[in-house]
C-alpha angles and dihedrals in degrees: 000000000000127000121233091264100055093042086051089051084044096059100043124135080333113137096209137037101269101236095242088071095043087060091044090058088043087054100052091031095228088151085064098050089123103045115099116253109240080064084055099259120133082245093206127195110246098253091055096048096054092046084064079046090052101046097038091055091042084059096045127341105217085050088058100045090051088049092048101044091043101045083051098057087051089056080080092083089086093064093048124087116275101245098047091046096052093050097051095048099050082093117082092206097056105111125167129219142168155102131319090208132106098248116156141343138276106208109201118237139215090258098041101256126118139243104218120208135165152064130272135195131216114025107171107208093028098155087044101049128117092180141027126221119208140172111220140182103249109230137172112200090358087290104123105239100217128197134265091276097046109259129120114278112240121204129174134222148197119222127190105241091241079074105051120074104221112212117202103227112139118130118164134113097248143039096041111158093049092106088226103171142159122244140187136211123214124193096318119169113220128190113242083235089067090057125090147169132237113233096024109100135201088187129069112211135115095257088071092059097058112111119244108238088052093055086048094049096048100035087049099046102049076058086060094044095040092055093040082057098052088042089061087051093056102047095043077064087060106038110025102186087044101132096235091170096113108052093042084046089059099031081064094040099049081048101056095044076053092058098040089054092050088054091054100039085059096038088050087054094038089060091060087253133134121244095241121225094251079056101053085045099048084057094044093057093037083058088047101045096045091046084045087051101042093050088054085051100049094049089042082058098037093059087057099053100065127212100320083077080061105059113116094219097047124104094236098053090057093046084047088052086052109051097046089046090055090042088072094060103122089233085087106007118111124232119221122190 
């Protein structure tokens, strides 16, 4: 097993996982930290999971963003059948992976299975993936069937990766090892059994009743915090009387709100009880402000640490890069019109 520091040395300025990584995270499962555990998973209480979050982005962002997208997407087990889940996940090395985009359609045929076609963006893990996750229109006879109330039913699937054609696009300063590709799908035929709903469960725990946006808010802001975190280490290198106080301060204190929030998210669902709206809201704006903190910090940092933080081959100019790539992701990112 490698230490953080070597994993960190390990990831730096490479544009893919070295493999050696990659076998490290199959053998503690970390990719399964969300599958229940009578389908082989490590099936972690919330708390615990985004403590791992937290600690694999502090060591390299684009490592943690590839942990927590694809352990989420792993979190869809749960919404498969119990016996394909539980053989796909048998293997320690199955990880899904994939878009939350409508991409493509699905055409229902005669024997219930479906014609898959489209393209998808995104796809976080691409290169490390056994299997892809992707949202389609559902069709029959390439006519859309739409739902009781008119709209366009949505289904979505899971792919073995020897059908998806993976496409290298990523182009942005940061995250670059991420391994965040396109893909297409052409004419693959997929089972009924390897499609799935959201919000329709075979297990029964306290993990499936989570709601969404919550999962997204706290799984996505330890990121922030684990890769803030890792910034501060790596000014302090640079500028060694640099006052720091006030970021690590705040890095702590937005962690242990995290935490806190976790506790009573599970405690709420435990009880038999529904999150409320003004719940899920108080946690959403707790995510957006802290990201929206943070970012100030680490500018306000970066102009005092002069033009060795721009060197292209240093480590905190790829932790800089990072940071202010995952920061455009839409979870937290305001819209203006």
């Amino acid at each position: 097993m490698f230490t953080p520091e070597e994993i960190t040395a390990k990831m730096h300025q490479v544009s893919k996982v070295p493999s050696e990584i990659i076998d490290q995270i199959h053998q503690e499962r970390l990719l399964q930290i969300w599958v229940p555990k009578k389908y082989g998973g490590l099936g972690f209480r919330l708390n615990i999971g985004l403590q791992i979050l937290f600690d694999w982005s502090k060591i390299d962002g684009s490592l943690g963003w590839m942990i927590t997208l694809c352990s989420g997407a792993n979190f869809f087990s749960r919404n498969l059948k119990p016996e394909v889940a539980k053989a796909l996940f048998s293997n320690s090395k199955t990880c899904f992976g994939g878009s939350g985009m409508i991409g493509g359609t699905a055409d229902k045929q005669n024997d219930g299975t479906f014609i898959i076609n489209g393209l998808w963006h995104f796809a976080t893990g691409a290169p490390h993936l056994s299997h892809f996750t992707l949202n389609a229109k559902l069709t029959e006879n390439g006519n859309p069937l739409l739902d009781e109330s008119g709209s366009e039913m949505i289904r979505s699937f899971v792919i073995s990766k020897d059908e998806v054609e993976i496409i290298p696009n990523w182009k942005s300063m940061g995250m670059k090892a991420t391994g965040t590709f396109s893909f297409k799908v052409e004419n693959v035929k997929v089972s009924e059994e390897y499609s799935f709903i959201y919000d329709e469960f075979f297990t029964d725990d306290v993990l499936d009743k989570i709601p969404f946006r919550i999962f997204a808010d706290l799984t996505l802001l330890v990121n922030y915090l684990g890769m803030a975190a890792h910034f501060s280490e790596e000014s302090i290198k640079i500028r060694p009387n640099l006052d720091l106080s006030s970021i690590n301060k705040m890095i702590n204190n937005e962690l242990d709100k995290t935490f806190e929030f976790a506790n009573e998210v599970e405690n709420i669902l435990n009880d038999f009880e529904t999150v409320s709206s003004e719940k899920r809201s108080e946690i959403h704006i707790l995510a957006t402000e802290s990201v929206k903190k943070l970012s100030h910090q680490i500018l306000e940092i970066y102009f005092q640490l002069g033009l060795k933080a721009t060197h292209t081959d240093s480590a905190i100019y790829q932790v800089f890069c990072d940071y202010f790539t995952a920061t455009q992701h839409s979870n937290f990112r305001r819209e203006f019109l």
